[in-house]
C-alpha atoms as one frame of an Amber mdcrd trajectory, in Angstrom:
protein
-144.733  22.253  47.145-141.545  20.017  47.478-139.095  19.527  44.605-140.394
  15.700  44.979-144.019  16.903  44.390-143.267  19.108  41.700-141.606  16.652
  39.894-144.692  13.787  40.819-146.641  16.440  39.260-144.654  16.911  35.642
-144.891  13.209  35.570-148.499  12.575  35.846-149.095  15.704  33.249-146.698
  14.127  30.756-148.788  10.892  31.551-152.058  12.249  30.469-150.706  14.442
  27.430-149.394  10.895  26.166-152.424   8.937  26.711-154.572  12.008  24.919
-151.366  11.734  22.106-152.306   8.323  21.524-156.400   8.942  21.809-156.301
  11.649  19.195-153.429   9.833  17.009-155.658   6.365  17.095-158.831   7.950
  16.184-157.299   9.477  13.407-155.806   6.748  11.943-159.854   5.059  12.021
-161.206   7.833  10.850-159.342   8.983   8.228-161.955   8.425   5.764-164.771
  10.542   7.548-162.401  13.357   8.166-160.304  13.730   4.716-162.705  14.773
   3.062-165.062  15.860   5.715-168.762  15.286   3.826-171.480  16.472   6.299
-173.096  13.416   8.553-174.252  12.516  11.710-171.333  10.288  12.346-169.111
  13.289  11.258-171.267  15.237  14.081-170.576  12.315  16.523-166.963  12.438
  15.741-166.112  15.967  16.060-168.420  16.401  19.505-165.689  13.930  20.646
-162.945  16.029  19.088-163.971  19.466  20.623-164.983  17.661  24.275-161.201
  16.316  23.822-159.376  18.704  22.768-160.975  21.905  24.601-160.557  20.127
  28.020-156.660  19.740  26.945-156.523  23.318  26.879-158.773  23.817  30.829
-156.504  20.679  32.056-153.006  22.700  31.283-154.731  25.915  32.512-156.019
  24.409  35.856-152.488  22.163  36.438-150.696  25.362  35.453-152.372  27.501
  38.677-153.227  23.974  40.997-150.556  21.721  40.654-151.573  18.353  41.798
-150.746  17.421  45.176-150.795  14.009  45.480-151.793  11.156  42.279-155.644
  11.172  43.682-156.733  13.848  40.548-154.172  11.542  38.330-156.421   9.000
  38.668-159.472  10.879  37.585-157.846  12.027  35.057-156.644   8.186  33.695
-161.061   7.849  34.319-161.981  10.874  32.076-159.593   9.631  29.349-160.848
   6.839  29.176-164.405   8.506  28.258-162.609  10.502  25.317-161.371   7.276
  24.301-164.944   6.101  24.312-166.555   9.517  23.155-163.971   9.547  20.051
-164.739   5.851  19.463-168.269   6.384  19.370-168.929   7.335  15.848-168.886
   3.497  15.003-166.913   1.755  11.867-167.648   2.476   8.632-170.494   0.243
   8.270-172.043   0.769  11.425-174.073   3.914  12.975-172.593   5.310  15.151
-174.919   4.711  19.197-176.231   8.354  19.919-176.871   6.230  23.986-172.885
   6.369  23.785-172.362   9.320  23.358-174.506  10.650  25.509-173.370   8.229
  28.195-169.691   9.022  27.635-170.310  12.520  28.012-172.476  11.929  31.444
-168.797  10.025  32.526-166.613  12.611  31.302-168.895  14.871  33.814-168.759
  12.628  36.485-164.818  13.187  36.421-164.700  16.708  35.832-167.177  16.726
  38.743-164.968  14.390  41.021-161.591  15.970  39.403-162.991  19.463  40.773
-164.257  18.165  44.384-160.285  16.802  44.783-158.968  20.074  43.636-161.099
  21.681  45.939-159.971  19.783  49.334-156.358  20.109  48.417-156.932  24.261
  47.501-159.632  25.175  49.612-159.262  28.390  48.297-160.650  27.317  45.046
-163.344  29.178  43.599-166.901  27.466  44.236-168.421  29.103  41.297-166.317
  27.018  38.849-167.739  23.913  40.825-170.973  25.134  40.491-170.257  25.383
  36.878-169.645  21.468  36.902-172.717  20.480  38.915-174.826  22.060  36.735
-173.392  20.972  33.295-172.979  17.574  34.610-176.694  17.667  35.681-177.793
  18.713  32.314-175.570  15.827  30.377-177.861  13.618  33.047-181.091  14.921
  32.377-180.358  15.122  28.197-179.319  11.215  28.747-182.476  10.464  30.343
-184.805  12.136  28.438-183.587  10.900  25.608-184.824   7.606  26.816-188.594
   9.049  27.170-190.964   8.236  24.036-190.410  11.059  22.339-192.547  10.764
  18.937-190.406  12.106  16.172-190.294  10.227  12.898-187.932   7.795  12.171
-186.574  10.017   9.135-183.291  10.075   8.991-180.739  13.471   7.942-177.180
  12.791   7.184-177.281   9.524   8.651-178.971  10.622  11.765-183.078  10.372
  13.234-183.792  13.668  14.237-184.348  12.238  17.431-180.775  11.747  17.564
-179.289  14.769  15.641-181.990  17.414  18.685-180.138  15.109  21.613-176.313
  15.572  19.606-176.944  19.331  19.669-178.344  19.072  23.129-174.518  17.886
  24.105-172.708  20.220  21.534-174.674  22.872  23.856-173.622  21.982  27.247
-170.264  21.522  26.044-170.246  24.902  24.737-171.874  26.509  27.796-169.491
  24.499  29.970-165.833  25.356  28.256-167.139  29.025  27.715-167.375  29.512
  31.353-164.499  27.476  33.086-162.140  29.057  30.601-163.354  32.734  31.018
-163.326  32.315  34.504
């Protein structure tokens, strides 16, 4: 890799680690009353699925750019895509007078797939001797994010109860995501 590159490179991962900065720092500042102090809710739930999507990937991103430099300002891009979804994912929990839109969350998390999924095809074709299996690990999580999204459209007859703030219906499909995202950051940062 060229000194130019190299340098292209630093610049784009400063970019990112700003723009996540000002994510986190934003989403703070509105939800400063859920989090301080934290009382058990469904928006609460909503709020810190956004947090540990965010925050976990932070730690993957550094790890992958650390080994795979970018070559080029195609995966930039992507990435300026999926933070944009943790913008939306850690907006999602609504104001304080509003419930928070379980279809938002579960549609941010389908696009935060879609760019891990397009982030790992363009790190394949400029290292083609990345590992497949950690694309594999993509396909199937973002399949599963997919499938959770539209099932949870189906007529599903639970009541319309509500727990901390949240149907059931909506609290089974929240854990549904928590899952993948655990399934998904347990394997691309083991392997």
């Amino acid at each position: 890799m060229s000194q130019q590159d190299n340098r292209s490179a630093q610049i784009y991962a400063r970019i990112t680690d700003t723009i996540f900065a000002v994510i986190m720092g934003l989403s703070f500042k509105e939800y400063y009353w859920l989090l301080a102090p934290p009382v058990p809710s469904f928006k609460l739930a909503v709020l810190l699925l956004g947090y540990s999507t965010v925050v976990v990937s932070r730690v993957g991103y550094h790890k992958s750019i650390s080994s795979k430099p970018y070559r080029g300002s195609k995966r930039f891009l992507v990435d300026l895509w999926i933070l944009y979804m943790y913008f939306v994912l850690t907006f999602a929990p609504g104001g304080r007078d509003s419930p928070p839109d379980t279809i938002i969350v579960l549609s941010a998390q389908v696009g935060v797939y879609v760019g891990y999924l397009v982030w790992d095809l363009m790190k394949k074709t400029e290292y083609t001797d990345s590992r497949s299996y950690r694309m594999l690990i993509t396909i199937v999580c973002f399949l599963l994010t997919v499938i959770i999204l539209l099932i949870f459209h189906l007529p599903i007859p639970f009541g319309e109860n509500t727990i901390l703030g949240g149907t059931l219906h909506d609290w089974l499909f929240l854990m549904a995501e928590y899952g993948v995202t655990v399934i998904f950051w347990s394997l691309k940062l083991t392997t």
